[in-house]
C-alpha positions in Angstrom: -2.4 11.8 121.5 -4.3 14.7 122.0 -1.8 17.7 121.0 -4.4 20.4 122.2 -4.0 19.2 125.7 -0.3 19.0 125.6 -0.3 22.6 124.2 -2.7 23.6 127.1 -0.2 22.3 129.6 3.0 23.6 128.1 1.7 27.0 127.8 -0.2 27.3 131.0 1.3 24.9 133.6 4.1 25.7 136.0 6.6 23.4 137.6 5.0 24.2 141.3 3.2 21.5 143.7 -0.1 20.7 143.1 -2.9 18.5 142.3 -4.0 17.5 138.8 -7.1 15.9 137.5 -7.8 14.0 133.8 -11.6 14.6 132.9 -13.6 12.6 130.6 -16.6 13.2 128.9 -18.6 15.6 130.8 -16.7 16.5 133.4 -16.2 12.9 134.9 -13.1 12.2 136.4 -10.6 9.4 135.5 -7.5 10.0 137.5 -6.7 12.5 140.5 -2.6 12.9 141.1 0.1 15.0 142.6 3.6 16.2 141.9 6.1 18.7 143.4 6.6 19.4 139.4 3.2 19.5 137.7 4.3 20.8 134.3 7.2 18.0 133.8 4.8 15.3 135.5 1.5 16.0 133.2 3.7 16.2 129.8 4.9 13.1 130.4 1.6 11.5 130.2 1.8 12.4 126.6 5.0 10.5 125.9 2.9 7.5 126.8 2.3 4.8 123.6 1.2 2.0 125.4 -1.1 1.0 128.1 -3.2 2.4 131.0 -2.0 5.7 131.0 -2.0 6.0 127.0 -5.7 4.6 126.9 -6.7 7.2 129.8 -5.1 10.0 128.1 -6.6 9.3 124.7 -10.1 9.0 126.4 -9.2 12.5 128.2 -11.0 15.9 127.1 -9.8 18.0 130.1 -7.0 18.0 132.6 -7.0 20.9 135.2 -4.8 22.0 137.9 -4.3 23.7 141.0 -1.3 24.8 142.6 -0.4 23.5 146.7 1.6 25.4 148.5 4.2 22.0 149.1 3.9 18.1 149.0 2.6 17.4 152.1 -0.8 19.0 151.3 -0.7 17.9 147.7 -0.8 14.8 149.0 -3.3 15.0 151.7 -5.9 16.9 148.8 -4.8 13.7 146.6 -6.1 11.8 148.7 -9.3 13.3 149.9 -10.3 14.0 146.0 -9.3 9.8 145.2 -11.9 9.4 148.5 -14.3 11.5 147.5 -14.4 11.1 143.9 -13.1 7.2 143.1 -11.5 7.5 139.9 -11.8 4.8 138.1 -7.9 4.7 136.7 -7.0 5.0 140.4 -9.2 2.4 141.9 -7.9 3.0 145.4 -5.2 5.2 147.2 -2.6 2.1 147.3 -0.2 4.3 149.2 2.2 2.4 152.0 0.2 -1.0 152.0 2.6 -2.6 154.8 0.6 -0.7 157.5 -2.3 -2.6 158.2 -5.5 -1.9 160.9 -8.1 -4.2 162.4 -11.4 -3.7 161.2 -14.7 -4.3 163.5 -17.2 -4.4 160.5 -20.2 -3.1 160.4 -22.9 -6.3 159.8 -25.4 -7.7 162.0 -23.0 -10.0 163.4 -19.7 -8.1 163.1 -16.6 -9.8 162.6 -13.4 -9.0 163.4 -10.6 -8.6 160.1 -7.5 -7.4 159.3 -7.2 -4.5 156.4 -4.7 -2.5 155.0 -7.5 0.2 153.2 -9.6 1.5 155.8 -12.7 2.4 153.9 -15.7 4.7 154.3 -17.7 2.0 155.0 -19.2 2.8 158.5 -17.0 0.3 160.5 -14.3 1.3 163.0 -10.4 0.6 162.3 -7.9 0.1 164.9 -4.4 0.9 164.4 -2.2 0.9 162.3 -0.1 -1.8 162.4 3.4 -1.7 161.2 3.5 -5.7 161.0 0.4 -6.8 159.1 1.6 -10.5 159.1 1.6 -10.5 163.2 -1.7 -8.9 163.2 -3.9 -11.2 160.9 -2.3 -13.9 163.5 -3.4 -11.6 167.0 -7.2 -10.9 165.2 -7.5 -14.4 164.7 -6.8 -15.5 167.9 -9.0 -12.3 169.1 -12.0 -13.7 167.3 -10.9 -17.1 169.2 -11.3 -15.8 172.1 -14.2 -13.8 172.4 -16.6 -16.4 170.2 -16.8 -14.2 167.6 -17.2 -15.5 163.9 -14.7 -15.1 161.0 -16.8 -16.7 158.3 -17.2 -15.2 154.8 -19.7 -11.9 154.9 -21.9 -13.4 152.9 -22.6 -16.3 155.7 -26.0 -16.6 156.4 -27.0 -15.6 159.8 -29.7 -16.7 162.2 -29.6 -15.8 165.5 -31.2 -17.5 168.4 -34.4 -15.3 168.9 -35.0 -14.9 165.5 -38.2 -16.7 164.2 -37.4 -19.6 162.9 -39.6 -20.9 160.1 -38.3 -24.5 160.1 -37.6 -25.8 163.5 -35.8 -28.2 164.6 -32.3 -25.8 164.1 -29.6 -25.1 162.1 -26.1 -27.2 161.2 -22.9 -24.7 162.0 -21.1 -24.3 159.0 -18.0 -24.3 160.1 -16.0 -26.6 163.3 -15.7 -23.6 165.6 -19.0 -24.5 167.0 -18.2 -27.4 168.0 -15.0 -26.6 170.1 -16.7 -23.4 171.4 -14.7 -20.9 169.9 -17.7 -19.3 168.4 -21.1 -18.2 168.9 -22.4 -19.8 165.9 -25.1 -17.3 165.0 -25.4 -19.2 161.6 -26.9 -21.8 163.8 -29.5 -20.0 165.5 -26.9 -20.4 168.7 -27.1 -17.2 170.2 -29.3 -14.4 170.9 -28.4 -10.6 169.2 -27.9 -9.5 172.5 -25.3 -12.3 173.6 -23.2 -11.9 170.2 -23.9 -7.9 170.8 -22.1 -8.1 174.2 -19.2 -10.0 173.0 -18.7 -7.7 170.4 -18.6 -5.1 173.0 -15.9 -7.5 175.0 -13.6 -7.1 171.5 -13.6 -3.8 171.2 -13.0 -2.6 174.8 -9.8 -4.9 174.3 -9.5 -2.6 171.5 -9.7 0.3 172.8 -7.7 -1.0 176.2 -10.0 -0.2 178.4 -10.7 -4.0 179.4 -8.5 -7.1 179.7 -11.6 -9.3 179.9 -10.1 -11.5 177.1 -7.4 -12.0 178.8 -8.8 -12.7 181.7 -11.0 -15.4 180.9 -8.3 -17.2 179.0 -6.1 -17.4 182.4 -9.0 -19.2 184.2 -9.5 -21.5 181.0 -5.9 -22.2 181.1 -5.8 -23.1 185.2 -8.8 -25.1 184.7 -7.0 -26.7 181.6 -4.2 -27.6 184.0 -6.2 -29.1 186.7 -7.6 -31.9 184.7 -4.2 -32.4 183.3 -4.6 -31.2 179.6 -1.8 -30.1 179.3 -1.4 -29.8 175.8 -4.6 -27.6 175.4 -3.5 -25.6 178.5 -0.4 -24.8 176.1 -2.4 -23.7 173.5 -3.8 -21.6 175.4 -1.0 -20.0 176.5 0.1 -19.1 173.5 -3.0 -17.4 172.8 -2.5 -15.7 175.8 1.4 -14.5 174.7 -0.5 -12.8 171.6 -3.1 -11.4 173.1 -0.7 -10.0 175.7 1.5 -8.3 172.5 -1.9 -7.1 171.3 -2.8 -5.5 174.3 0.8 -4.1 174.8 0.6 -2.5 170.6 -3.0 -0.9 171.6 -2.5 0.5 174.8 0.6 2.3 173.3 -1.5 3.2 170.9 -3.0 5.5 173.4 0.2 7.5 173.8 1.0 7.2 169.4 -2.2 9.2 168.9 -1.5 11.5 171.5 2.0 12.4 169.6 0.8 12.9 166.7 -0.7 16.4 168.0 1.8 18.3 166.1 1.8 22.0 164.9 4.1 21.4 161.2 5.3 24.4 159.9 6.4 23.6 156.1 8.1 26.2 153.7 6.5 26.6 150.5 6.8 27.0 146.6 7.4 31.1 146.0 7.7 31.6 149.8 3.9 30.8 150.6 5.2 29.3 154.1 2.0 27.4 155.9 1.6 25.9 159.3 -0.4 22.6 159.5 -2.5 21.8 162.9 -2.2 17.7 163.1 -4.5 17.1 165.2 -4.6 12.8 166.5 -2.9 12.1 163.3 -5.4 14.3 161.4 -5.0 17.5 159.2 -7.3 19.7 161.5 -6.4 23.0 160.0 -3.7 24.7 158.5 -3.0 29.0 158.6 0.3 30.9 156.7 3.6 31.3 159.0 3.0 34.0 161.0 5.1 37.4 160.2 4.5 39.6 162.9 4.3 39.3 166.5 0.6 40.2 165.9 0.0 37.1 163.6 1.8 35.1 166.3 -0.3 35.8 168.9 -3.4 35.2 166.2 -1.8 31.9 165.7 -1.3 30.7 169.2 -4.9 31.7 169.8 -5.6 29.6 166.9 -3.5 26.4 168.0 -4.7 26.5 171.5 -8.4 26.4 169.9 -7.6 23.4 167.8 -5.8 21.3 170.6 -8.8 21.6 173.2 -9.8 18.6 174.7 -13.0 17.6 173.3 -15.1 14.3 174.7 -14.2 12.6 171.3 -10.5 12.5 172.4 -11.5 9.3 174.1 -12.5 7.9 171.0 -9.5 5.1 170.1 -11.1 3.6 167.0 -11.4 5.5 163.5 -13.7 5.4 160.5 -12.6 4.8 157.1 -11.6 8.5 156.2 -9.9 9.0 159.8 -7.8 6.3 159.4 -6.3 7.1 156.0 -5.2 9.9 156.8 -4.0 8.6 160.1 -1.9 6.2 157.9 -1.1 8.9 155.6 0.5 11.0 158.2 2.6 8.2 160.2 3.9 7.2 156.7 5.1 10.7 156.0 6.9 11.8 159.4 8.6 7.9 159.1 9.9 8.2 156.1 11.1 11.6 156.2 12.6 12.1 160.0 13.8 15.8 159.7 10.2 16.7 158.9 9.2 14.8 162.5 12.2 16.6 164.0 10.4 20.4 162.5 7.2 19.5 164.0 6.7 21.3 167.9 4.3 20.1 170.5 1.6 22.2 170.6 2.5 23.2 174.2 5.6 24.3 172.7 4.4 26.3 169.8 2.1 28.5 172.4 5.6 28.9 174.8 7.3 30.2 171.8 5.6 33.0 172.5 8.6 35.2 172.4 10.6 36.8 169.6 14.0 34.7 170.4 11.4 31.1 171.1 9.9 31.9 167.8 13.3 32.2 165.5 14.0 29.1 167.6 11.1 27.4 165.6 11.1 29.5 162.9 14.6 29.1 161.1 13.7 25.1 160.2 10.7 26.3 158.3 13.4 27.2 155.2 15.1 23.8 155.4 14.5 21.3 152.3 13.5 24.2 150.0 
C-alpha cells in the first residue's frame, strides 16, 4: 500500500463529484473513474489486499482529481477520458451492455453485425436497441436479404473485377452462395460496384428512407406461391414479419433522436447549478443556470444557437463516439425518470422567456440535492 497516496487523498480530497485518475510510471494512465463522493471512493482503493484493484494501486505513483459540478457530467468526462485514453485496468466503458446497435463495418466488403460497444472505428452504428437478442435475429435476416456476407472479417475477399491470378474461379466458402443469399465476393462473384450498391440498399433500410428490402422479398414470396412452394414462400414471410419490426424500431428511431433535444438543467455540489444542451442524444454544450433576466436572455440566445437545423440532422447513423454517448444518455433519463421529467423542449426553454415561465422551470433544478 502506498501510505503517501492515501495521505495525499485524505488531506487534499473532498467528498464532491468528480473524475479521478490512477497514473503509472510517467504519467501513463491505468484507470479513469467517477464518484458523487471522491474522497470516500479513492480511500477505499487502499483498503484493497487482493486482486485487480490492489495490483493497480501498488503499481500507482499518482492519482489526481477534478471536481464536476454533479454525476451526470462526471460521467459523461468518464467516459470521453476511458475513449480517449484506453486504460488499460478499464479495458472498455462496459456501462449498460443490454442496449445493443447494428454496426455497418467499415471493410471492403462491409458486413452487417450486431454490437453492444460502438467503437471509434470509422463504421456507422444504428440504434440502440433495447432487445439485443431480437436484433442479432433482424441483422441476420437483413444480411439475407440484401446478399450481403456475414463471414468472419478475416474472410478473404475477391471480387469479380479484380485480377485474378489463377483463373478458372474461386470455391464460396460458405452455403449462402449456393441458395443466393449472398453475393459471394470470396468467390470472385460480384463486382465492387454490385456489392457497393447493395450495401447502399442496407443502409437506406437503415436509415428508413427505402423499403427496397422489403419490397423485393414480397415479389420473391408471390413468385414463391405461384409455383407452389409453399413452404419456402413461408419462410419468407417470416423474414418479411422481421424486417417489418425492423423497419417499424428505425423509423421510430427518427422521432427518438428527435426527443432527445433536451435543455437539462441539473443542480450542483456547493450550488454550482449548470444547464446541459442535449443535442440528438449528445452533450452539445453546457452554460451555469441563469440568475438574472439578463443571463436568461444570454441563454435563450445560446439554446436557440445550438438547436439550429443543420444539414447533418439528416444523418440517422452514428460513429463510434456518437453512439456512446447516445447510449449513455438514453441509459440515464431511463433509469432515472424524474431527471427526464426536469428536462424542457428546447422550444419550451426559449417560451420561458418570462419571470413566472422561468420559476416554472426553475424550482426542479433544486430537486435530488
Amino acid at each position: 500500500m502506498d501510505v503517501s497516496l492515501r495521505d495525499e487523498v485524505r488531506a487534499g480530497a473532498e467528498d464532491r463529484p468528480g473524475v479521478y485518475r490512477w497514473l503509472g510510471a510517467g504519467g501513463r494512465i491505468l484507470y479513469v473513474g467517477k464518484s458523487v463522493r471522491l474522497r470516500t471512493r479513492l480511500l477505499s482503493y487502499f483498503r484493497q489486499d487482493t486482486g485487480k484493484t490492489a495490483r493497480m494501486v501498488a503499481e500507482a505513483e499518482a492519482v489526481r482529481w477534478d471536481y464536476i459540478p454533479n454525476e451526470f457530467a462526471a460521467l459523461f468526462r468518464e467516459m470521453r477520458l476511458i475513449r480517449a485514453w484506453q486504460p488499460e485496468y478499464n479495458v472498455q466503458h462496459k456501462r449498460d451492455r443490454q442496449y445493443g446497435f447494428i454496426k455497418v463495418t467499415r471493410e471492403p466488403a462491409p458486413r452487417l453485425i450486431p454490437v453492444t460497444r460502438p467503437m471509434s472505428d470509422g463504421a456507422r452504428y444504428y440504434g440502440p436497441f433495447s432487445r439485443t437478442g431480437w436484433m442479432a435475429h433482424a441483422v441476420h435476416e437483413l444480411s439475407l436479404a440484401t446478399g450481403l456476407r456475414d463471414c468472419a472479417s478475416d474472410t478473404p475477399v475477391h471480387f469479380g473485377d479484380q485480377i485474378e491470378m489463377f483463373p478458372g474461379g474461386r470455391t464460396p466458402l460458405c452455403i449462402r452462395a449456393e441458395t443466393g443469399t449472398c453475393l459471394s465476393p470470396c468467390a470472385g462473384r460480384c463486382t465492387v460496384a454490385e456489392y457497393d450498391r447493395r450495401v447502399g440498399v442496407a443502409r437506406a433500410f437503415l436509415e428508413a428512407r427505402s423499403r427496397a428490402p422489403l419490397e423485393e422479398l414480397a415479389e420473391a414470396v408471390r413468385e414463391a406461391a405461384e409455383r407452389l412452394d409453399f413452404e419456402y414462400a413461408g419462410r419468407l414471410h417470416e423474414r418479411v414479419t422481421t424486417l417489418e419490426g425492423l423497419w417499424d424500431h428505425l423509423s421510430g428511431f427518427r422521432g427518438q433522436i428527435e426527443k432527445l433535444n433536451l435543455v437539462y438543467p441539473v443542480s450542483g455540489f456547493g450550488g454550482e447549478d449548470r444547464v446541459y444542451l442535449i443535442r440528438r442524444g449528445r452533450l452539445h454544450g453546457e452554460m451555469p443556470w441563469p440568475k438574472s433576466d439578463g443571463a436568461r436572455r444570454r441563454a435563450n440566445r445560446v439554446v436557440e444557437e445550438a438547436f439550429r437545423p443543420v444539414l447533418a440532422d439528416r444523418e440517422f447513423s452514428l460513429e463510434g463516439a456518437a453512439a456512446a454517448e447516445v447510449l449513455l444518455t438514453v441509459t440515464w433519463f431511463n433509469r432515472r425518470p424524474k431527471e427526464r421529467k426536469r428536462a424542457v423542449a428546447p422550444e419550451r426553454w426559449v417560451r420561458g422567456g418570462s419571470r413566472s415561465a422561468w420559476q416554472a422551470i426553475g424550482p426542479g433544478i433544486r430537486e435530488g440535492m
